[in-house]
SERO-751219 format. One line per 10 residues: number of its first residue (from 1); their letters; for each residue x, y, z of C-alpha. Coordinates in nm, 4 decimals, decimal comma, padded with zeros to 6 digits. Example, Ala and Ser with C-alpha at 12.3 -4.5 7.8 and 13.67 -1.06 7.14 Angstrom:
BEGIN
1 = as = 01,2300 -00,4500 00,7800; 01,3670 -00,1060 00,7140
END
This chain:
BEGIN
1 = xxxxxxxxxx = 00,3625 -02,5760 -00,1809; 00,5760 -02,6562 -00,4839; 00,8115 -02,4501 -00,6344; 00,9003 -02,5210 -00,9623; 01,2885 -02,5110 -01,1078; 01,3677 -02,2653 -01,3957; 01,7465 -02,2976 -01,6097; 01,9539 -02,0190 -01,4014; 02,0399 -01,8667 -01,6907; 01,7304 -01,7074 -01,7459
11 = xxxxxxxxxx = 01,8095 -01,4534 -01,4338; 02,0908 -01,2890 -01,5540; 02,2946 -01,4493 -01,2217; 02,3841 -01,8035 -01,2637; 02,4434 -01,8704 -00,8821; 02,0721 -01,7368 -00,8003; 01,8128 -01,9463 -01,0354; 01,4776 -01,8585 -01,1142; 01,1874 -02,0174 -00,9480; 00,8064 -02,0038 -01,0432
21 = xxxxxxxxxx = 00,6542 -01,9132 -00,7153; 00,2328 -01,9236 -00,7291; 00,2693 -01,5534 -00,6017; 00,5460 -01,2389 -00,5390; 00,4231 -00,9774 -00,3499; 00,5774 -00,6433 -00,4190; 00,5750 -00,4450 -00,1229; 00,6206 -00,5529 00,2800; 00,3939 -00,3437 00,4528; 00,0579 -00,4036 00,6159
31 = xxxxxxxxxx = -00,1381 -00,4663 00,2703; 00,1696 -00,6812 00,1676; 00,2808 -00,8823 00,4646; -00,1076 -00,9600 00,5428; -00,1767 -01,1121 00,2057; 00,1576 -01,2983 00,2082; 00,0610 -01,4725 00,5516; -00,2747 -01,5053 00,4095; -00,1424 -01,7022 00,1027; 00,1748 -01,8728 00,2813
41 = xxxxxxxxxx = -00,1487 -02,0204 00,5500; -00,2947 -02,1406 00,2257; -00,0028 -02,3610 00,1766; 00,1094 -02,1455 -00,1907; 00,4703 -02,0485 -00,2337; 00,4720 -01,6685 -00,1955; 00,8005 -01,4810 -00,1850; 00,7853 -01,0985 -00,0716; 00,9928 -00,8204 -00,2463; 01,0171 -00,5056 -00,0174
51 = xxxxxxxxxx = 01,2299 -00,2119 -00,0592; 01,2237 -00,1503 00,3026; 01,1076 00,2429 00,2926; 00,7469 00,2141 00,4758; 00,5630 00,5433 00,4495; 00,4964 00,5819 00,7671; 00,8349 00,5344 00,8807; 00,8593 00,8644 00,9958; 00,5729 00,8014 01,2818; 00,6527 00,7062 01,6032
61 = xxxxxxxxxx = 00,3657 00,5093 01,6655; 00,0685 00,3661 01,4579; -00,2909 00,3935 01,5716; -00,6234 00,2230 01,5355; -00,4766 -00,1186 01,4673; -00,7167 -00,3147 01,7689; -00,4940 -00,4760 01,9906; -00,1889 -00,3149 01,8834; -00,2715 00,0627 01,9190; 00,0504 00,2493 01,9581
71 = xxxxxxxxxx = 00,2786 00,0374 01,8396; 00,5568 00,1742 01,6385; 00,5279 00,1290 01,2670; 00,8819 -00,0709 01,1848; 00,7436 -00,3159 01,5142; 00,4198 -00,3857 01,3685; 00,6310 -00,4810 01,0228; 00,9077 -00,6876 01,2343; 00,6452 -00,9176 01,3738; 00,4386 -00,9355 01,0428
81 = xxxxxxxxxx = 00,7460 -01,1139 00,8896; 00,8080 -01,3373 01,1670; 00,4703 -01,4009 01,1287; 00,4915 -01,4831 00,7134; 00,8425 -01,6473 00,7323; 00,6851 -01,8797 01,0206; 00,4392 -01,9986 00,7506; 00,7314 -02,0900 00,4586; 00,7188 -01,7675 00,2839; 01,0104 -01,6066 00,1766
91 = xxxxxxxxxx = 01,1104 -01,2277 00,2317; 01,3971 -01,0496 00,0680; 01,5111 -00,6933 00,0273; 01,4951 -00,5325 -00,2960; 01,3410 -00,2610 -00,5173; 01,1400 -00,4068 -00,8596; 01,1581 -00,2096 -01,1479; 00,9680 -00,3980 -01,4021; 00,7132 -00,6604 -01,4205; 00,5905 -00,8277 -01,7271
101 = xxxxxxxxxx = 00,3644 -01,1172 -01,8349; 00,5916 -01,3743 -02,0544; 00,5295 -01,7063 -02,2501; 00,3101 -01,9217 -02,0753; 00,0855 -01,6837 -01,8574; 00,3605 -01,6191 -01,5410; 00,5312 -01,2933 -01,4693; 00,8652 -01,2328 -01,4593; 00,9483 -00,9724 -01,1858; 01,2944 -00,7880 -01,2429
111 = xxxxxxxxxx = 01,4502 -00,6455 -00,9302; 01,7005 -00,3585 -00,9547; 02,0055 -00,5994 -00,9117; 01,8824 -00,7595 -01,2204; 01,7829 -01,0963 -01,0237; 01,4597 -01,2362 -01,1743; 01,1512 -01,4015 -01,0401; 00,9046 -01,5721 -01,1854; 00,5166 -01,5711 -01,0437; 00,1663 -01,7290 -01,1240
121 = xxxxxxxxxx = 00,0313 -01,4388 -00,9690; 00,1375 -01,0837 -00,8461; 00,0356 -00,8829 -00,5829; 00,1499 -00,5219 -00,6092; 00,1123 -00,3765 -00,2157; 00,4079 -00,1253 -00,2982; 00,1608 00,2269 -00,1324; 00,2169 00,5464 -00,2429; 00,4604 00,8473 -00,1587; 00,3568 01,1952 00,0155
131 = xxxxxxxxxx = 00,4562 01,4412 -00,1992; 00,4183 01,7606 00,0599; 00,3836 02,1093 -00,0135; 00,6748 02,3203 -00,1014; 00,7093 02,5023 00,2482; 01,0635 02,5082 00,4006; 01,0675 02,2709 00,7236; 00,7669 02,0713 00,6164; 01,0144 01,7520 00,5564; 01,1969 01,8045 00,8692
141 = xxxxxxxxxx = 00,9088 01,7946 01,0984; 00,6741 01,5392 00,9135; 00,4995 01,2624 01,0883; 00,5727 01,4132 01,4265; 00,4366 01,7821 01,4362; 00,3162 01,8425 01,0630; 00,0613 01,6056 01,0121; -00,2487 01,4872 00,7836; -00,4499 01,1865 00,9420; -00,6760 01,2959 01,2486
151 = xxxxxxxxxx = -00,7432 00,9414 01,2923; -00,3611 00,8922 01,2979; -00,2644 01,1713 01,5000; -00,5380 01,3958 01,6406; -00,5151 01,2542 01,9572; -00,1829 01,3231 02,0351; -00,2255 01,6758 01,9746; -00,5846 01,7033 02,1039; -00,6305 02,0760 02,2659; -00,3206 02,2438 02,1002
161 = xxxxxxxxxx = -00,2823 02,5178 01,8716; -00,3013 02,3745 01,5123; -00,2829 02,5137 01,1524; -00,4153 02,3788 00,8599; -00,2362 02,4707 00,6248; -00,4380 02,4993 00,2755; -00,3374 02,4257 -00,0690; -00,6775 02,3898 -00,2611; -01,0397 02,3828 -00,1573; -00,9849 02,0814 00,0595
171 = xxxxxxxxxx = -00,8360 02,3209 00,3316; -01,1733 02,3932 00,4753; -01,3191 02,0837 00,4764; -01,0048 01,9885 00,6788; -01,0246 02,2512 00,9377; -01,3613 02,1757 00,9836; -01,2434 01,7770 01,0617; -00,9738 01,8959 01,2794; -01,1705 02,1008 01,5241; -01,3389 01,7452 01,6870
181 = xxxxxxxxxx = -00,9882 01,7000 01,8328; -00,9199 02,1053 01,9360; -01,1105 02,4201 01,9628; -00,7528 02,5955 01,8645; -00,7754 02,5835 01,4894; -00,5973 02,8129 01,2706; -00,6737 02,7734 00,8928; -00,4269 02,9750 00,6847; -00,5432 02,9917 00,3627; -00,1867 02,9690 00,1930
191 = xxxxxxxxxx = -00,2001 02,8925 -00,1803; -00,5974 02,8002 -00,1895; -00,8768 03,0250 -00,3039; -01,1090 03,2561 -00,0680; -01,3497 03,0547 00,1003; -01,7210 03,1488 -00,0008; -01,9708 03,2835 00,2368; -02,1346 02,9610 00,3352; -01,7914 02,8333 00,4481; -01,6643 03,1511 00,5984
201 = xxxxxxxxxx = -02,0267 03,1027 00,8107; -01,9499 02,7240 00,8919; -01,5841 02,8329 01,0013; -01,7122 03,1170 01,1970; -01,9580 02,8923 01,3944; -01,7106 02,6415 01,4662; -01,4691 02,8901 01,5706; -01,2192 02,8738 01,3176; -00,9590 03,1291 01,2532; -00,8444 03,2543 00,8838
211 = xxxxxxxxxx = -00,5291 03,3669 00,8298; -00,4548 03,5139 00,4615; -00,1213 03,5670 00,3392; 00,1054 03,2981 00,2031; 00,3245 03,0850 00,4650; 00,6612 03,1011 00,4076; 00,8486 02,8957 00,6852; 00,7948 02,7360 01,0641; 00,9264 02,8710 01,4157; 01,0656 02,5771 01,5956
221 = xxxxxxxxxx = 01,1944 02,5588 01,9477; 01,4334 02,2846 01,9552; 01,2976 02,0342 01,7369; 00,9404 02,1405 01,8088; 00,7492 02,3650 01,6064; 00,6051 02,6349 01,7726; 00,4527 02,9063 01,4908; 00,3763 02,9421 01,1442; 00,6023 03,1965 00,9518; 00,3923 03,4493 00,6849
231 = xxxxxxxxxx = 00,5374 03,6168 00,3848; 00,4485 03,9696 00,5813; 00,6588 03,8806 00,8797; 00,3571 03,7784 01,1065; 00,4371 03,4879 01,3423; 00,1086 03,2734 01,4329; 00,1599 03,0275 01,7454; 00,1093 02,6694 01,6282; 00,1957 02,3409 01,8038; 00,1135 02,1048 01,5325
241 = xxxxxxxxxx = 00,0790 02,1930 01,1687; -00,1729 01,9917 00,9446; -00,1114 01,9685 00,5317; -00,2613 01,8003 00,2439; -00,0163 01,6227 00,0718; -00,0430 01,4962 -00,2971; -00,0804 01,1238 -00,2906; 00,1800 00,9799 -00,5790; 00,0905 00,5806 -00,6303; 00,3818 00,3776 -00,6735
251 = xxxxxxxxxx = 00,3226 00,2258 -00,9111; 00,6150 00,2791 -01,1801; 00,5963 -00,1502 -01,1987; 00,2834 -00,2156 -01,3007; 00,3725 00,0109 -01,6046; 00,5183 -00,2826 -01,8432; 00,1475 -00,4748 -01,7990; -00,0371 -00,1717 -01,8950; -00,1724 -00,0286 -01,5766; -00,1410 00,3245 -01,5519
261 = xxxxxxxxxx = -00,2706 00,5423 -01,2854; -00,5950 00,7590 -01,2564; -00,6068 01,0649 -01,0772; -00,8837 01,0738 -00,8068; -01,0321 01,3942 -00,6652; -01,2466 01,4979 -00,3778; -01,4167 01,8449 -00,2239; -01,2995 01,9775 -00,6131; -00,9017 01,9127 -00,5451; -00,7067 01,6620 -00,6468
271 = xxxxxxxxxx = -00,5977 01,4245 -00,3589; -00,3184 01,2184 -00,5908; -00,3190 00,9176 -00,8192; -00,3867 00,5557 -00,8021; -00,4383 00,2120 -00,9388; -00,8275 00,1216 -00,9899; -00,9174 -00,1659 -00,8884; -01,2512 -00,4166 -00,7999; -01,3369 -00,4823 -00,4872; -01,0808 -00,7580 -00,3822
281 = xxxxxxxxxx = -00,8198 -00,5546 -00,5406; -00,8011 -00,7317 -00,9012; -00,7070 -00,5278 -01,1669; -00,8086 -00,4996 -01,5145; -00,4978 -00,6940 -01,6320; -00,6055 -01,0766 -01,5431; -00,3334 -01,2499 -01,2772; -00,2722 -00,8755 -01,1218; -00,4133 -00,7440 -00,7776; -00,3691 -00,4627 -00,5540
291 = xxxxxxxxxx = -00,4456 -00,3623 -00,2200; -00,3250 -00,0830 00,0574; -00,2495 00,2924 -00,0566; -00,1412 00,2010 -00,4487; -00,5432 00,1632 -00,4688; -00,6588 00,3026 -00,1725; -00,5579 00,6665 -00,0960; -00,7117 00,6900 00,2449; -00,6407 00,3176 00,3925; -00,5250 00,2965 00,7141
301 = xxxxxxxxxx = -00,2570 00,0764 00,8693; -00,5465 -00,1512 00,9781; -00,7647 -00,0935 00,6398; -00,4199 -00,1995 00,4491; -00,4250 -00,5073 00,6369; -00,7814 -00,5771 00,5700; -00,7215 -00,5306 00,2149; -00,4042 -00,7330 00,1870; -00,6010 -01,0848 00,2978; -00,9664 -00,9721 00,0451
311 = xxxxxxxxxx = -00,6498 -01,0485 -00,2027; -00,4893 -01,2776 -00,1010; -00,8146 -01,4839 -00,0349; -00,8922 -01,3827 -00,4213; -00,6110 -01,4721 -00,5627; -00,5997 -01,7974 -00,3863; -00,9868 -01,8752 -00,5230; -00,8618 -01,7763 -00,8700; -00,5213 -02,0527 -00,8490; -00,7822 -02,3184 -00,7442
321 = xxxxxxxxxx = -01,0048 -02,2437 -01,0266; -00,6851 -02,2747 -01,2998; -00,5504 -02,5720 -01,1386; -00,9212 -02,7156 -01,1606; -00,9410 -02,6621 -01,5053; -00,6243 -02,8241 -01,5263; -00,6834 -03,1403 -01,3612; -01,0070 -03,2106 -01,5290; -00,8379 -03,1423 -01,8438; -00,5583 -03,3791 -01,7696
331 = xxxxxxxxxx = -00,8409 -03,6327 -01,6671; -01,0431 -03,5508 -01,9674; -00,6952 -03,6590 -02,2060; -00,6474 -04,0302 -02,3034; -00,3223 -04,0196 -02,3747; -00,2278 -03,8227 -02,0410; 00,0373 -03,9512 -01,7562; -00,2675 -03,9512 -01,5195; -00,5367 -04,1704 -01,7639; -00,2213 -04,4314 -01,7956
341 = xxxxxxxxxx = -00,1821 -04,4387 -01,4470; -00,5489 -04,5212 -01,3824; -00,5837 -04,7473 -01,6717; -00,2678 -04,9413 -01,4985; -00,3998 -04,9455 -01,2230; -00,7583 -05,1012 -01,3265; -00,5325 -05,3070 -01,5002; -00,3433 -05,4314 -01,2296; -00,6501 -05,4533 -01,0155; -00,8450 -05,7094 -01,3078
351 = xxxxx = -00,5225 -05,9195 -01,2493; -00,5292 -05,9053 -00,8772; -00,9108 -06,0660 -00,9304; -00,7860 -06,3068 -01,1647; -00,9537 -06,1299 -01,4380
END
C-alpha cells in the first residue's frame, strides 16, 4: 500500500503535500464508501473525498438494505467509514471542483480549498440531486410525506390516501405502481397531458382517481400533510404525496476529462441526466469509473453498494494489469535496477560455489 511523495509545492499549501494515492474516490455514500473498503481490503491506498450532503439525508430510515432494513441513512454512512478507515483508507471532508489527467497518466483532483490530490485512478460516486417540481411545500415535506421510491417508502404509507402528482406522461405509469401499496390513489394530472383512453381504462380498473386542474400548494396539519391544494380552491385529502423529480447527475467534475452527461428518458419523459458507463462502471475516458446514481438513476441504497465494489473490483484488475506490464518491462531492460540486482546476485552466488 505505498503512497508515493510529491514536492508540496505542487498543492498550492505547503504544510499539506501532495501524495499519489492508486485511487480517490469522490463521493462517501453507499457506491463510494463500498468501493473504497473494497479497494482499501485490496491493500491499494484509496483516500475518499465527500462533501458530506447524502441525498437521502432527508429520510429517516433506509430500506431494502438485507440485514440493515430501517436503518437511518447518516448510520448506515457512519459505520461504512469505520468500516473503510479500519482497512487504512483515508476519509476527509471536502467538495472537488475539478479533476484532470496531467503528465504521466495520474489525476490531479482539486478540492474547493485549493488542496490537491493526486490519483492512479478515480472513482467518481458523487449521485445526483432531486430537482423537484415547482409546487410550494414540496421542499419542506420531502423524504417524509412527499415521496418518489415505492420500494423506499410505500410501506410506510401502505393504505393511506396518496397523490401522484404528475408532471409528464410518467404520472400514470406511477399511479399505476403506487396502487400495490394502497387502493387510495389520487392521480392529479397537474402539468402533464390528458391521459388517452387505454390509460383512462387501466386507471379506471385499478381504481384510480383523476383530478384535473393544476396544484397549487399542500394542507398540512402540524408538520403533516393532509390535502392537496388546486388552483380552483378544491382541497383533496392526501396523507402522502408522490412526485417525479428530475434527476440532475453530479457530475460538474468529470467535466475537465471530457465526460459530459446524457439525458435518459423513459414512458416518453425525461427522468434526468447521467454519466454512461459499461457495466463495471468504466467510462469512456481510460483510468475513470462510476457507480451509484451519477450512472444509475434508479439505484438503490443497496444497488449503490453493489455497484461501488463491480468498481472497485475493476479498477483493482486494471492496476494489476499496468503494474504487470511494468514489471515485465523492468525485467525485460538490461540496464534496469532489477536486471543488476539479479545479475549480482548470480554473481555473488558463482562466488559462493567457488565459481
Amino acid at each position: 500500500m505505498t503512497v508515493q511523495p510529491v514536492q508540496p509545492e505542487e498543492s498550492g499549501h505547503p504544510e499539506h503535500p501532495v501524495r499519489i494515492h492508486d485511487v480517490v474516490v469522490v463521493g462517501g455514500g453507499a457506491a463510494g464508501l463500498s468501493g473504497a473498503l473494497t479497494l482499501a481490503r485490496a491493500r491499494r491506498s484509496v483516500l475518499v473525498i465527500d462533501a458530506g450532503s447524502p441525498r437521502n439525508a432527508p429520510a429517516a430510515h433506509s430500506h431494502n438494505y438485507l440485514t440493515r432494513d430501517g436503518a437511518p441513512p447518516l448510520t448506515l454512512l457512519a459505520a461504512g467509514r469505520e468500516e473503510v478507515t479500519g482497512y487504512g483508507g483515508e476519509i476527509v471532508t471536502g467538495s472537488v471542483v475539478t479533476a484532470e489527467r496531467i503528465e504521466g497518466g495520474c489525476f490531479r483532483v482539486v478540492r474547493e480549498d485549493g488542496r490537491t490530490d493526486l490519483a492512479r485512478r478515480l472513482l467518481v460516486t458523487s449521485g445526483l440531486v432531486d430537482e423537484l417540481p415547482k409546487v410550494p411545500g414540496l421542499a419542506e415535506l420531502w423524504g417524509r410525506d412527499v415521496l418518489h421510491c415505492p420500494y423506499c417508502h410505500g410501506w410506510e404509507v401502505r393504505d393511506q390516501a396518496i397523490g401522484v402528482l404528475a408532471t409528464g406522461p410518467a404520472g400514470v405509469h406511477q399511479a399505476l405502481l403506487w396502487r400495490q401499496w394502497s387502493d387510495r390513489i389520487t392521480l392529479f394530472l397537474h402539468t402533464a397531458p390528458e391521459p388517452g383512453d387505454e390509460e383512462y381504462e387501466q386507471l379506471g380498473a385499478r381504481g384510480i382517481s383523476v383530478v384535473s386542474g393544476e396544484v397549487t400548494g399542500l394542507d398540512l396539519t402540524g408538520a403533516r400533510l393532509t390535502g392537496v391544494a388546486l388552483a380552483d380552491g378544491r382541497l383533496i385529502p392526501a396523507q402522502a404525496l408522490v412526485v417525479a423529480p428530475r434527476f440532475a447527475a453530479r457530475a460538474g467534475v468529470l467535466s475537465g476529462l471530457g465526460l459530459r452527461t446524457t439525458e435518459l428518458e423513459m414512458f416518453g419523459q425525461v427522468m434526468g441526466s447521467h454519466i454512461t458507463a459499461g457495466a463495471t462502471g468504466a467510462t469512456e475516458v481510460p483510468g475513470v469509473w462510476v457507480a451509484g446514481n451519477v450512472t444509475n438513476l434508479s439505484d438503490t441504497v443497496v444497488g449503490a453498494a453493489a455497484a461501488g465494489v463491480r468498481a472497485a473490483a475493476a479498477i483493482n484488475a486494471d492496476l494489476i494489469a499496468e503494474e504487470t506490464r511494468r514489471a515485465v518491462a523492468a525485467r525485460r531492460d538490461v540496464f534496469s535496477p532489477q536486471r543488476e540486482r539479479e545479475v549480482c546476485e548470480l554473481a555473488l552466488g558463482d562466488r559462493r560455489h567457488g565459481l
